[in-house]
C-alpha positions in Angstrom: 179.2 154.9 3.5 178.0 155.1 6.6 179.3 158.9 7.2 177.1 161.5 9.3 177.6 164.8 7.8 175.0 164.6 4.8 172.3 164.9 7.8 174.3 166.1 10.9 175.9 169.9 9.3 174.1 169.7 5.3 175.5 173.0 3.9 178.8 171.7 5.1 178.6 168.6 3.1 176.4 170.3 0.6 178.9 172.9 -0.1 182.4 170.3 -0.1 180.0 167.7 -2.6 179.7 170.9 -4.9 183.1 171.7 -4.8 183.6 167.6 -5.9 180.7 167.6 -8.7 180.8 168.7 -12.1 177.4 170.5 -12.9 174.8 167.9 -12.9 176.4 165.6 -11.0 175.2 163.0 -8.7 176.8 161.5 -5.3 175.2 157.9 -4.1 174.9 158.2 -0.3 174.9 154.6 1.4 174.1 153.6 4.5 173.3 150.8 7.0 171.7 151.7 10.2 172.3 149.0 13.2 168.7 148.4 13.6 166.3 147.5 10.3 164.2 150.1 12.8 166.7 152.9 12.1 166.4 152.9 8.4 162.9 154.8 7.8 163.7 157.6 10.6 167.7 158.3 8.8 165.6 158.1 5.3 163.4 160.8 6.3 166.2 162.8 8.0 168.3 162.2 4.4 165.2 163.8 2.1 165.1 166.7 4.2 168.8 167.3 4.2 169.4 167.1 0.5 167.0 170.0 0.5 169.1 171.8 3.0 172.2 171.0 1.5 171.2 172.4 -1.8 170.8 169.4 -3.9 167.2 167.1 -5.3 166.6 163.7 -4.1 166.9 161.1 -6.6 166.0 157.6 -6.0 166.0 155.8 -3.2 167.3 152.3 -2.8 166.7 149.9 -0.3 168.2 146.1 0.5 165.3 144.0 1.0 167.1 142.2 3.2 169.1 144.0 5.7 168.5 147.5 6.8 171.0 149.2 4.2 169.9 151.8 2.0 171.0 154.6 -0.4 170.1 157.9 -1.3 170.6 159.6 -4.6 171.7 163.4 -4.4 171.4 165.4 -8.2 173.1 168.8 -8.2 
C-alpha cells in the first residue's frame, strides 16, 4: 500500500514482482493519494507503468468515498 516504486523505477518493481509471481499471477497495488485530486493523475501514471514494468492492467478499483484506489497488475 501506498509504496512508490510501481511508478517511480517500473522495471525495478516489475522485475522483483516476477521474481515473487508464479506464471500468471496477479499483484493488487493499493493506494490512497492525500488529495481526492491526486487519484486520476497516480491512475494514469499506474496504467502506463504496468506497461513499462512488463505486466497488463487489470481492473481498476476505486473507493467512492475517499480518494483510495487499486490497480490490478496480470503477469
Amino acid at each position: 500500500m501506498n509504496v512508490n516504486l510501481p511508478w517511480t523505477a517500473p522495471a525495478v518493481a516489475g522485475a522483483a514482482l516476477r521474481a515473487l509471481l508464479a506464471p500468471r499471477g496477479r499483484v493488487l497495488l493499493g493506494f490512497e493519494p492525500p488529495t481526492p485530486s491526486g487519484r486520476d493523475p497516480l491512475l494514469t501514471r499506474l496504467t502506463r507503468a504496468a506497461d513499462e514494468a512488463g505486466f497488463t492492467l487489470g481492473a481498476v478499483h476505486r473507493d467512492r468515498e475517499s480518494s483510495a484506489f487499486a490497480v490490478e497488475w496480470l503477469r
